[in-house]
C-alpha positions as CSV (number, residue, x, y, z in Angstrom):
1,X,0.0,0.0,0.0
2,X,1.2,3.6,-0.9
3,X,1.6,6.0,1.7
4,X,0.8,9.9,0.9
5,X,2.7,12.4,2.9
6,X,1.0,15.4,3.9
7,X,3.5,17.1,1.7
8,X,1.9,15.6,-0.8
9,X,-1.4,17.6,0.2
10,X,-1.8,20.9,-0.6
11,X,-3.6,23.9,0.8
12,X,-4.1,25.7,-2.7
13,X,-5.8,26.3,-5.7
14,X,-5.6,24.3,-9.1
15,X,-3.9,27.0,-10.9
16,X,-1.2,27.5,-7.9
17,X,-0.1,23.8,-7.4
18,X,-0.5,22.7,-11.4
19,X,3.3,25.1,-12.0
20,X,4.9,22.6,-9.0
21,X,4.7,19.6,-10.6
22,X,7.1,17.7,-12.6
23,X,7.0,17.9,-15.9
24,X,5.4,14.1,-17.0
25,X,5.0,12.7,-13.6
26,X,1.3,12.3,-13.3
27,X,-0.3,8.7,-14.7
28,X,-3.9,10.5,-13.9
29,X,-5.8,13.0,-13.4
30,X,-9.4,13.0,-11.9
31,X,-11.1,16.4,-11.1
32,X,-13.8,16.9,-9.8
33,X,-14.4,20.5,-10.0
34,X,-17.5,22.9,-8.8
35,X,-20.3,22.5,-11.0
36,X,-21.3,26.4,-11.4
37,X,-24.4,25.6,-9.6
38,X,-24.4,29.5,-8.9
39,X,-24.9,28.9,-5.0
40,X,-22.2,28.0,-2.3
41,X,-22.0,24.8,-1.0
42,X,-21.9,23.9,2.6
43,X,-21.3,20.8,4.5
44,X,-23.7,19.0,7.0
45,X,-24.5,19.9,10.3
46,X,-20.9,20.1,12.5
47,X,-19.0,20.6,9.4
48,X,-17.2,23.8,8.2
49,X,-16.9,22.7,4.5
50,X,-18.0,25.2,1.9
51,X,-16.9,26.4,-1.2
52,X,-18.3,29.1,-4.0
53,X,-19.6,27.5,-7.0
54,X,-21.1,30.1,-8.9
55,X,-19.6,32.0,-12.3
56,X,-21.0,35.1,-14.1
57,X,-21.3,32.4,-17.1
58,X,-20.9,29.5,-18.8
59,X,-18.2,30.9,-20.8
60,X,-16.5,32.3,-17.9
61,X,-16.4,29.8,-15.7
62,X,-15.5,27.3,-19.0
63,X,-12.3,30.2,-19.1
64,X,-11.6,29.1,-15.6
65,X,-11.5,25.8,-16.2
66,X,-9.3,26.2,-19.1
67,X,-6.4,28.1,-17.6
68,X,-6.0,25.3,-15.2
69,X,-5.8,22.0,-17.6
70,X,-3.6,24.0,-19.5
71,X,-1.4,24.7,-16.5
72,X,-1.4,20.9,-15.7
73,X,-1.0,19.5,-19.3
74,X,3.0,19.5,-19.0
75,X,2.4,17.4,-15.8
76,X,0.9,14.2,-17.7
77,X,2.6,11.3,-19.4
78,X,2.3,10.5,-22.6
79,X,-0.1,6.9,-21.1
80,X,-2.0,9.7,-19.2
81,X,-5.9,9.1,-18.1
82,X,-7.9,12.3,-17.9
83,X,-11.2,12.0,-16.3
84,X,-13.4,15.5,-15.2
85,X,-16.6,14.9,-12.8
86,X,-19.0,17.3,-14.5
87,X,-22.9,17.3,-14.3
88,X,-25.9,18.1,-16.7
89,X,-25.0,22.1,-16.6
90,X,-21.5,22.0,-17.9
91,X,-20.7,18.3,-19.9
92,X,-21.3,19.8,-23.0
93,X,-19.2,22.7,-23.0
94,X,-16.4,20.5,-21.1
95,X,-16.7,18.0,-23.6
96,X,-16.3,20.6,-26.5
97,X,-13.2,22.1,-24.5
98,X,-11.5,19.1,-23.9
99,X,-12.4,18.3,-28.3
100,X,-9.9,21.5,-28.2
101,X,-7.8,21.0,-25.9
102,X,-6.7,17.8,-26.8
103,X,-8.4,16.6,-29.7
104,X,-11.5,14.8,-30.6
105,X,-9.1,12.0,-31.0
106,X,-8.4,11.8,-27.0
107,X,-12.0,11.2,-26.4
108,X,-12.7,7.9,-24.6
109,X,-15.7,7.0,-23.1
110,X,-18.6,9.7,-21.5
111,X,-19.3,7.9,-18.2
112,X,-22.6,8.1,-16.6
113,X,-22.4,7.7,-12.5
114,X,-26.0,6.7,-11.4
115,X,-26.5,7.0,-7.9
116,X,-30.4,7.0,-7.1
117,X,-30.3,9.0,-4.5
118,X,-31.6,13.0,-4.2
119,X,-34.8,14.9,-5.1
120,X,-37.0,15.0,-7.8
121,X,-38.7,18.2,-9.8
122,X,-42.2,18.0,-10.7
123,X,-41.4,19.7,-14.1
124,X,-38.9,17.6,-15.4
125,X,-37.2,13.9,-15.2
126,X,-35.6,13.2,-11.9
127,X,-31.9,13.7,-12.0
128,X,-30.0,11.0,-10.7
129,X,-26.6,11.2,-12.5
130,X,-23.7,12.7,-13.4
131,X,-21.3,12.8,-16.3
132,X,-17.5,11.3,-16.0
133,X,-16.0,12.9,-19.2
134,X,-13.0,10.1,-20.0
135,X,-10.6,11.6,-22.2
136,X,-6.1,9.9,-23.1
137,X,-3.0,12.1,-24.1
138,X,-2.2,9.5,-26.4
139,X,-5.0,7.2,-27.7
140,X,-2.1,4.7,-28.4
141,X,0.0,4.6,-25.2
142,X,-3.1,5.3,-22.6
143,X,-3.3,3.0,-19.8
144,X,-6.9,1.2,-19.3
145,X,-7.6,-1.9,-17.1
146,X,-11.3,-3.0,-17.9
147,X,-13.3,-3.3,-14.7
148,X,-15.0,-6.3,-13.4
149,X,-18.7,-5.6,-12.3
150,X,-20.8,-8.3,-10.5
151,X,-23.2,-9.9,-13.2
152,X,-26.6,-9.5,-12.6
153,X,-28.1,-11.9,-15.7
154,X,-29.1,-15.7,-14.1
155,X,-26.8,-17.3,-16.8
156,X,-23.8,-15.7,-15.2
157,X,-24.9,-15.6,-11.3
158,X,-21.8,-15.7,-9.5
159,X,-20.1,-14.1,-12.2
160,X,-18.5,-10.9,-13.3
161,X,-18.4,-8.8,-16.4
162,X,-16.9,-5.9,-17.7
163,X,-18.5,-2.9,-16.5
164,X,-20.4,-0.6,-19.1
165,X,-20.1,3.2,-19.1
166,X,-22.9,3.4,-16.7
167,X,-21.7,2.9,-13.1
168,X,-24.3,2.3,-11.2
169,X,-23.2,2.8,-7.8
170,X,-24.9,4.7,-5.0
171,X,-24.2,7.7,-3.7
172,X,-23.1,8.4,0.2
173,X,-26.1,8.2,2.5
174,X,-26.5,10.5,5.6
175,X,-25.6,7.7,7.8
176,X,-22.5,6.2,5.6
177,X,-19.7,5.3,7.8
178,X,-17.1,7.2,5.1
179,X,-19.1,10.3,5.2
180,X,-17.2,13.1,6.5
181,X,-19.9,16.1,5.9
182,X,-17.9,17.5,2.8
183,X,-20.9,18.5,0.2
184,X,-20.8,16.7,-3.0
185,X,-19.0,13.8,-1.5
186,X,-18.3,10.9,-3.7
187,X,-18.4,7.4,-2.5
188,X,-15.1,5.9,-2.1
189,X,-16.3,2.7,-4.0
190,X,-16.5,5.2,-7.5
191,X,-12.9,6.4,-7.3
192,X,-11.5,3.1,-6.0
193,X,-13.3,1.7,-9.6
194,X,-11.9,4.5,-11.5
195,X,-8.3,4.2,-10.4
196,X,-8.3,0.6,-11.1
197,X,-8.9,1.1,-14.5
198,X,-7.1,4.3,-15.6
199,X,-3.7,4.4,-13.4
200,X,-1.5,1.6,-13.5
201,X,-0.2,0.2,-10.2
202,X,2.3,2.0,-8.3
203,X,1.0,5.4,-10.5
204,X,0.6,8.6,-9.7
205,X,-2.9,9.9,-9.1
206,X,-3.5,13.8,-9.1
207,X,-7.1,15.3,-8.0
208,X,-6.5,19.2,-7.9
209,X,-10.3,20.1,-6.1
210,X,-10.2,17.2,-3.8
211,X,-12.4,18.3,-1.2
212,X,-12.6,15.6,1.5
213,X,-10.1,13.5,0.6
214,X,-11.9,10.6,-1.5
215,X,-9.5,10.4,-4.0
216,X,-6.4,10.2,-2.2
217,X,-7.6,8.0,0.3
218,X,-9.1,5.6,-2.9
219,X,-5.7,5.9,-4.7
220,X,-3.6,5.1,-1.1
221,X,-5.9,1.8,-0.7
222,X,-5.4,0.7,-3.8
223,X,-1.5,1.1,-4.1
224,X,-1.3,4.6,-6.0
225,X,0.6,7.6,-4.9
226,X,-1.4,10.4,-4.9
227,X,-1.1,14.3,-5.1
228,X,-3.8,16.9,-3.7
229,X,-4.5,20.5,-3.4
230,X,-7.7,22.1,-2.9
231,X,-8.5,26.4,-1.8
232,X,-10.5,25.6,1.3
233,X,-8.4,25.0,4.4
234,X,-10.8,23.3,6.0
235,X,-11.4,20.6,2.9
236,X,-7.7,19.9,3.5
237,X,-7.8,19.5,7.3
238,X,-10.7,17.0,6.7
239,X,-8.4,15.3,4.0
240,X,-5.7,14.9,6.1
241,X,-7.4,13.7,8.9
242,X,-8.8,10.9,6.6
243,X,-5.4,10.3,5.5
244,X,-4.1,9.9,8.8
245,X,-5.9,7.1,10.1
246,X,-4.5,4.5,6.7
């Protein structure tokens, strides 16, 4: 198991840390950035986790986004994974950015996460997913490790398949064991799936908004090294304190 020094966690934001790393030393990236909701988000009752997720725009906040994948670009190896956590508000534009950024070539898979849980509208679908935008560096070099899913067909009970690019697994309930009251929390089970399959073992794994802590701690279980920043110095106390009990 890999261990993650603190040094290795960063009080900062994306575009601050991104110039201090080493040129092609990063296997993936995952990012898992604010949505542009245009609210703040706060954490659960005893926690002090918040963060601004509003932009004047699309296009601004799009602009924001930009500066920092170019910033970390220099970072990634060639076999490089990138994979950006975006929801209904934003996929499209991302997608189209990351069509320029590195080519429609680059474009892997468009992941759906399903998790179930949440509210519902009366005037429209319920929303109960978001979008995992899977892009390489180099679509003949990038690492990928399929992942094995449970089947769920009688002919194969007992059995696993390869997972399809809907992952259905649920999101953190209010009396999960992992939760930590960080909003928009991911489960640990997602990023332990998605570090399987895009960094090879003994990688490096960088997650430049990690909030809580979820993908460090997924990367350090599964034998990655990992590499962290994120602006609010409370996300990064709650990170470490995770880290600190591996």
């Amino acid at each position: 198991m890999s261990v993650l020094s603190h040094e290795r966690l960063h009080k900062a934001d994306w575009i601050d840390c991104a110039p201090s790393l080493a040129k092609g030393s990063i296997d993936f990236l995952y990012a898992d950035p604010p949505f542009n909701t245009g609210k703040s988000k706060l954490g659960t009752r005893g926690s002090r986790a918040r963060y601004r997720d509003s932009w004047p725009t699309v296009s601004h906040y799009i602009a924001w986004l930009r500066e920092r994948l170019n910033a970390t670009l220099p970072a990634l190896k060639p076999t490089a994974n990138i994979l950006l956590h975006v929801d209904y508000r934003s996929s499209h534009h991302v997608r189209l950015l990351l069509d320029d950024l590195l080519g429609p070539d680059r474009f892997v898979n468009h992941l759906i996460w399903s998790y179930g849980l949440g509210g519902s509208s009366p005037r429209s679908f319920a929303r109960k997913h978001d979008d995992i935008l899977f892009y390489c560096i180099d679509p003949e070099k990038y690492y990928f490790k399929p992942p094995r899913v449970p089947a769920t067909s009688r002919r194969m009970q007992g059995k696993t398949k390869k997972a399809t690019d809907v992952l259905d697994i649920p999101s953190l309930n209010n009396m999960a064991q992992e939760r930590t009251g960080y909003p928009t929390q991911k489960p640990l089970a997602l990023l332990e799936l998605l570090i399987e399959a895009c960094c090879p073992p003994g990688g490096t794994v960088l997650d430049p908004c990690c909030g809580s802590g979820t993908t460090l701690v997924a990367a350090t279980n599964r034998g990655r090294n990992a590499i962290g920043c994120d602006i609010s110095a409370a996300a990064v106390r709650t990170a470490r304190k995770r880290l600190s009990r591996l």
